[in-house]
BATOR-132052 format. One record per residue: x, y, z of N, C-alpha, C, O in turn; chain; residue number from 1; residue in three letters. Coordinates in nm, 4 decimals. Layout:
N
ATOM        nxx        nyy        nzz       caxx       cayy       cazz        cxx        cyy        czz        oxx        oyy        ozz   c     k     r
ATOM          X          Y          Z          X          Y          Z          X          Y          Z          X          Y          Z   A   NUM   ALA
...
//
This chain:
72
ATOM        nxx        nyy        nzz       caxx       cayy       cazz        cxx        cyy        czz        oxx        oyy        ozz   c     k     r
ATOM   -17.8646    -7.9670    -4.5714   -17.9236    -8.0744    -4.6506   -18.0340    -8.1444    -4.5718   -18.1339    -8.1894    -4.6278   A     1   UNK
ATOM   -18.0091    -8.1541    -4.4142   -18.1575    -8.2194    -4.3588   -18.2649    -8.1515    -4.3723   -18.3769    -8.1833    -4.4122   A     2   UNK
ATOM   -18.2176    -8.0462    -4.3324   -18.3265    -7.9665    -4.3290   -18.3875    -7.9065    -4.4644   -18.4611    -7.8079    -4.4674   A     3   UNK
ATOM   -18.3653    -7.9463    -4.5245   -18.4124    -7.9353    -4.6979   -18.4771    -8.0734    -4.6974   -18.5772    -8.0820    -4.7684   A     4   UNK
ATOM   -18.4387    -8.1869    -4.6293   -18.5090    -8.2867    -4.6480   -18.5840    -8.3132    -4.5216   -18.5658    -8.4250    -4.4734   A     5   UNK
ATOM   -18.6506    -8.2464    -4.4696   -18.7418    -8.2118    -4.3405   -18.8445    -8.2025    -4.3932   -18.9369    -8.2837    -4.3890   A     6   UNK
ATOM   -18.8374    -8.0493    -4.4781   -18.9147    -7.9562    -4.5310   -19.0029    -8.0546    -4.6051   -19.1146    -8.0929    -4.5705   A     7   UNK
ATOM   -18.9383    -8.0869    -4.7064   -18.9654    -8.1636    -4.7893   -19.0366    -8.2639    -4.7562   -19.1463    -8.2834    -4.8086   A     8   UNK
ATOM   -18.9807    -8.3511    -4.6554   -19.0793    -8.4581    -4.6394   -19.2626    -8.3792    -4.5491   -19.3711    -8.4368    -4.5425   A     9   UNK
ATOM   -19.2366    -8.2795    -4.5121   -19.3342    -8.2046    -4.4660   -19.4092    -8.1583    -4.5571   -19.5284    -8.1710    -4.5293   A    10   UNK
ATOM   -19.3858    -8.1042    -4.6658   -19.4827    -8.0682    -4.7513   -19.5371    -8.1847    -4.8397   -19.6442    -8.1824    -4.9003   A    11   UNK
ATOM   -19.4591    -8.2731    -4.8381   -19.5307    -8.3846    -4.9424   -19.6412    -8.4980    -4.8379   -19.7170    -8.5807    -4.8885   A    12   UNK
ATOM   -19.6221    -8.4703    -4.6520   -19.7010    -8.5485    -4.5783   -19.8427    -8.4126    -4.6226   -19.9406    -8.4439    -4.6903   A    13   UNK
ATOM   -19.8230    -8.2843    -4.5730   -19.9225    -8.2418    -4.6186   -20.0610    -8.2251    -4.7718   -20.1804    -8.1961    -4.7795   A    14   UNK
ATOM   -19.9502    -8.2639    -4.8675   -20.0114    -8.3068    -4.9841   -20.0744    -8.4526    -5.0251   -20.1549    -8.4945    -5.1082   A    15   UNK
ATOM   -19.9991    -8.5020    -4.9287   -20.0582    -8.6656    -4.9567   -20.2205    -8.6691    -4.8261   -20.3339    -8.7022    -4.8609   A    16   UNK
ATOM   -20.1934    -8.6399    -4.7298   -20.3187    -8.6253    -4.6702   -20.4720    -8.5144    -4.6975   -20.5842    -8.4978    -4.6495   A    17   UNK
ATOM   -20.3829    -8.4591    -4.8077   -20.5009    -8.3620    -4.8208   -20.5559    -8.4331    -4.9492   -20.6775    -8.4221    -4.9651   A    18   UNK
ATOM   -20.4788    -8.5120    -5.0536   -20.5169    -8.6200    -5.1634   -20.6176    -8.7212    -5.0868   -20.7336    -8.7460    -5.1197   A    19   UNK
ATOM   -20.5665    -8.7585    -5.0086   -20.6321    -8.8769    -4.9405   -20.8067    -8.8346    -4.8638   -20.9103    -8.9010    -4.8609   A    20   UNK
ATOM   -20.7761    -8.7075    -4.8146   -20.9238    -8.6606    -4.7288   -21.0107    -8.6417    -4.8731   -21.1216    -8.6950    -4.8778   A    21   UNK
ATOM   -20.9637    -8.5697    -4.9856   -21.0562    -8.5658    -5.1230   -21.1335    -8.6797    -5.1252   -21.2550    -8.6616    -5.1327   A    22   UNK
ATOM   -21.0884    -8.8031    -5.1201   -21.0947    -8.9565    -5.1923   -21.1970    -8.9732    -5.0530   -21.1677    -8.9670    -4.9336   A    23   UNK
ATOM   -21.3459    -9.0001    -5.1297   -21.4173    -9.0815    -5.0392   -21.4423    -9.2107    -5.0453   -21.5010    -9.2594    -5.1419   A    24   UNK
ATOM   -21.4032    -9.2775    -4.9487   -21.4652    -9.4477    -4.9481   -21.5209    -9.4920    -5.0079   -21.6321    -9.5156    -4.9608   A    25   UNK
ATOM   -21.5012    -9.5320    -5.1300   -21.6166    -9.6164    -5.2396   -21.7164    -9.5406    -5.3082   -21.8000    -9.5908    -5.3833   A    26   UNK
ATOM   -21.7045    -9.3935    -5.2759   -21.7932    -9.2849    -5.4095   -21.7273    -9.2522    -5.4707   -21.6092    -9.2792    -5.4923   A    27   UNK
ATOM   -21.8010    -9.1817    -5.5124   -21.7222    -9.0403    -5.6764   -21.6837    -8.9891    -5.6135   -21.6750    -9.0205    -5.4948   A    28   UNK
ATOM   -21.6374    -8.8734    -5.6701   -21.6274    -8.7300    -5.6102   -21.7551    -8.6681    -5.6268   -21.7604    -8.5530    -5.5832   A    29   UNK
ATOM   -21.8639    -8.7156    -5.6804   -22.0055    -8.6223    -5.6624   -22.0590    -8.6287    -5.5648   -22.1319    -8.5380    -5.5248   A    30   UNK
ATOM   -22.0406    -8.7218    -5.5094   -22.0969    -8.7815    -5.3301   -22.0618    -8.7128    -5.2494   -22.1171    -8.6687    -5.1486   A    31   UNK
ATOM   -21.9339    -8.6962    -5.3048   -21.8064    -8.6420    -5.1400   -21.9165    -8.4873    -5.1371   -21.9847    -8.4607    -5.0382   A    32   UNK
ATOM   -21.9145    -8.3975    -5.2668   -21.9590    -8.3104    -5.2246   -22.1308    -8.2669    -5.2220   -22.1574    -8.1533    -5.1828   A    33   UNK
ATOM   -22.2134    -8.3336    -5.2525   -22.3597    -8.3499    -5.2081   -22.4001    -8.3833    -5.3166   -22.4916    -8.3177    -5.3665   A    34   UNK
ATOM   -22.3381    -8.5085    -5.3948   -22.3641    -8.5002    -5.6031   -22.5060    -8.6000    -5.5523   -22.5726    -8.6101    -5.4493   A    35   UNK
ATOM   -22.5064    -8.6446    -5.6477   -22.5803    -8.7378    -5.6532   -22.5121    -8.8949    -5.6632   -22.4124    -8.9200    -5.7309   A    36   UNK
ATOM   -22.5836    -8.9898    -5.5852   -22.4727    -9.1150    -5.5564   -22.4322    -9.2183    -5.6393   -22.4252    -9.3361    -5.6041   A    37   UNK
ATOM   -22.4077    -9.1786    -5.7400   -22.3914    -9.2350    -5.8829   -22.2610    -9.3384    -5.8533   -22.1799    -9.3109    -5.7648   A    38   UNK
ATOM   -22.2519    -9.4303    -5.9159   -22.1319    -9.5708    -5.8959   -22.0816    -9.5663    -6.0184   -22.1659    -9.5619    -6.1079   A    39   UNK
ATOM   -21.9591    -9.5659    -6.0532   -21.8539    -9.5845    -6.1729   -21.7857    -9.7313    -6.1201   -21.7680    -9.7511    -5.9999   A    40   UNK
ATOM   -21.7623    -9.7963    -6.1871   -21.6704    -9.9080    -6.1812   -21.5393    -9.9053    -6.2278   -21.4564    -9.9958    -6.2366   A    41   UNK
ATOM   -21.5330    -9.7754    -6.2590   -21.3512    -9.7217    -6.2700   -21.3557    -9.5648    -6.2614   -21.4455    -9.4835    -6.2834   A    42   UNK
ATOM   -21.1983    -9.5504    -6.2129   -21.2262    -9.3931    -6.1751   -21.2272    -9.3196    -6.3324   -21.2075    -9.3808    -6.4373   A    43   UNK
ATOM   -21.2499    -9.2003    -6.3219   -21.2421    -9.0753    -6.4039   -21.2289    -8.9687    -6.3856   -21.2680    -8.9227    -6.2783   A    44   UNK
ATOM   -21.1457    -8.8542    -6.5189   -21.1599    -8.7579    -6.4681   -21.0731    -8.7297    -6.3303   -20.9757    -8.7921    -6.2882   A    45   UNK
ATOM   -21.1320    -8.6297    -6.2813   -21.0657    -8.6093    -6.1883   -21.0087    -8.6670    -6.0760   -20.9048    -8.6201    -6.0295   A    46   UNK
ATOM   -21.0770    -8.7864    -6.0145   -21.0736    -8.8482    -5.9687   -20.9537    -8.9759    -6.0061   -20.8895    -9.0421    -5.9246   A    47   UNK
ATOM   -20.9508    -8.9814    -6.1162   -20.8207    -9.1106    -6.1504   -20.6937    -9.0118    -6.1543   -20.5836    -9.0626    -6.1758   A    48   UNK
ATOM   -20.7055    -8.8540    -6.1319   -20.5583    -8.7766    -6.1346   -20.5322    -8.7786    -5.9887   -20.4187    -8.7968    -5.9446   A    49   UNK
ATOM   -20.6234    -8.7623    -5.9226   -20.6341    -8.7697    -5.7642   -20.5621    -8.9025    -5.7123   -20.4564    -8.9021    -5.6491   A    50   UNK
ATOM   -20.6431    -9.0293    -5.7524   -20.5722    -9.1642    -5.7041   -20.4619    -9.1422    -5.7730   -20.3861    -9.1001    -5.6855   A    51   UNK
ATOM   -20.3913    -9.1429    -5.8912   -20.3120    -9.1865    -5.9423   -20.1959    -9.0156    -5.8665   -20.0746    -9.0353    -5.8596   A    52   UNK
ATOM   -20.2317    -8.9208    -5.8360   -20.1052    -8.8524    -5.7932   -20.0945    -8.8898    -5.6663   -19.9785    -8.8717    -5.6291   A    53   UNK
ATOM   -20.2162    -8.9688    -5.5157   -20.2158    -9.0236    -5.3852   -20.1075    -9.1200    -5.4291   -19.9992    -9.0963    -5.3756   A    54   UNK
ATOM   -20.1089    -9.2322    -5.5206   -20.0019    -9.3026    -5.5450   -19.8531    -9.2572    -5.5824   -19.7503    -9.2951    -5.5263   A    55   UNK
ATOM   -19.8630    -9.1770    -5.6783   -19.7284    -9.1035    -5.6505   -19.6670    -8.9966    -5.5103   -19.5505    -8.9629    -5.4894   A    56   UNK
ATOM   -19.7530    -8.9725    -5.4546   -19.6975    -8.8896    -5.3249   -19.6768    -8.9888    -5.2632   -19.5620    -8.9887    -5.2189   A    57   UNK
ATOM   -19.7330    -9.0757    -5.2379   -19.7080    -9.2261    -5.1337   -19.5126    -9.2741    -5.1611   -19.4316    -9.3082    -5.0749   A    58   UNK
ATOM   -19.4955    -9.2606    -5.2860   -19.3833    -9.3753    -5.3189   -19.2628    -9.2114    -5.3256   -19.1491    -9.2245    -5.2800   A    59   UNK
ATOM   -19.2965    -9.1046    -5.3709   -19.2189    -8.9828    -5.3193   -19.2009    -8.9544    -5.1448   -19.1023    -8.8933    -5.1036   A    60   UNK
ATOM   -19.2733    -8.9895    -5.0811   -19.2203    -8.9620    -4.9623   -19.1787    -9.1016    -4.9020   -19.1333    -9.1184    -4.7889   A    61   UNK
ATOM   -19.2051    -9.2116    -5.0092   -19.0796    -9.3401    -4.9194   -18.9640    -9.2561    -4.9904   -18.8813    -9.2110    -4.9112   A    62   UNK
ATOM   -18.9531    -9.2407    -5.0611   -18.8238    -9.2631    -5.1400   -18.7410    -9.0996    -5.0536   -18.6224    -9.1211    -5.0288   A    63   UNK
ATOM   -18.7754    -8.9959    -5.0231   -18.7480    -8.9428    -4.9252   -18.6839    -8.9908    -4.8445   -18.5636    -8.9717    -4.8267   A    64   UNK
ATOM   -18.7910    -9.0951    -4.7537   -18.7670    -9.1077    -4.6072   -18.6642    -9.1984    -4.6286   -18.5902    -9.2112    -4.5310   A    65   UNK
ATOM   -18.6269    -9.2887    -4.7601   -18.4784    -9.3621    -4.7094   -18.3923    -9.2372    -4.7634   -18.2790    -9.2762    -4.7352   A    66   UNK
ATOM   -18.3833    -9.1673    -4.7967   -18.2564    -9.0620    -4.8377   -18.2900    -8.9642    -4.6759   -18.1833    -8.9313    -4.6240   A    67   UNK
ATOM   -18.3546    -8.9399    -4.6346   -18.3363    -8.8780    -4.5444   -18.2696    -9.0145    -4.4497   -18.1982    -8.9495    -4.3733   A    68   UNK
ATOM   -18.2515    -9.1472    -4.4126   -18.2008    -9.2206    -4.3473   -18.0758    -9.2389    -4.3251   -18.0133    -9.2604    -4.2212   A    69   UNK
ATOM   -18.0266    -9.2218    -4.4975   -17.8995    -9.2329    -4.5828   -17.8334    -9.1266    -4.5679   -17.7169    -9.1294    -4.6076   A    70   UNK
ATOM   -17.8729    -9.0314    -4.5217   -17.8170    -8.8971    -4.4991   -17.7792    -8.8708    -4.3776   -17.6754    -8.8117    -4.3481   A    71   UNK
ATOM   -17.8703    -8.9180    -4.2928   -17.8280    -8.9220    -4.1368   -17.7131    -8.9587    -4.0698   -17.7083    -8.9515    -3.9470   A    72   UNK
//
């Protein structure tokens, strides 16, 4: 069982940092990759599935890390 919850918390640190490197500082996503530097005042598109799944991997690997605590 830890080690199912090792794994686990390992693949969801790798998914949440690779969400997070996507997401550039205050651009689009057209910026990140050579777009043009266009400003939205709310996300879209792809970009609001991006923040909004960074927020769910965030609160999946707390909720992990106290069951992996609870387990210990």
């Amino acid at each position: 069982m830890r080690l199912a919850i090792t794994i686990l918390q390992l693949v969801i640190s790798l998914l949440l940092i690779a969400a997070i490197l996507v997401q550039a500082k205050g651009t689009g996503l057209g910026s990140a990759w050579g777009g043009t530097g266009e400003f939205y005042q709310s996300k879209r598109g792809v970009e609001k599935i991006i923040f909004n799944s960074t927020i769910f991997l965030v609160v999946l690997f707390f909720l992990i890390s106290l069951v992996a605590i609870i387990v210990k």
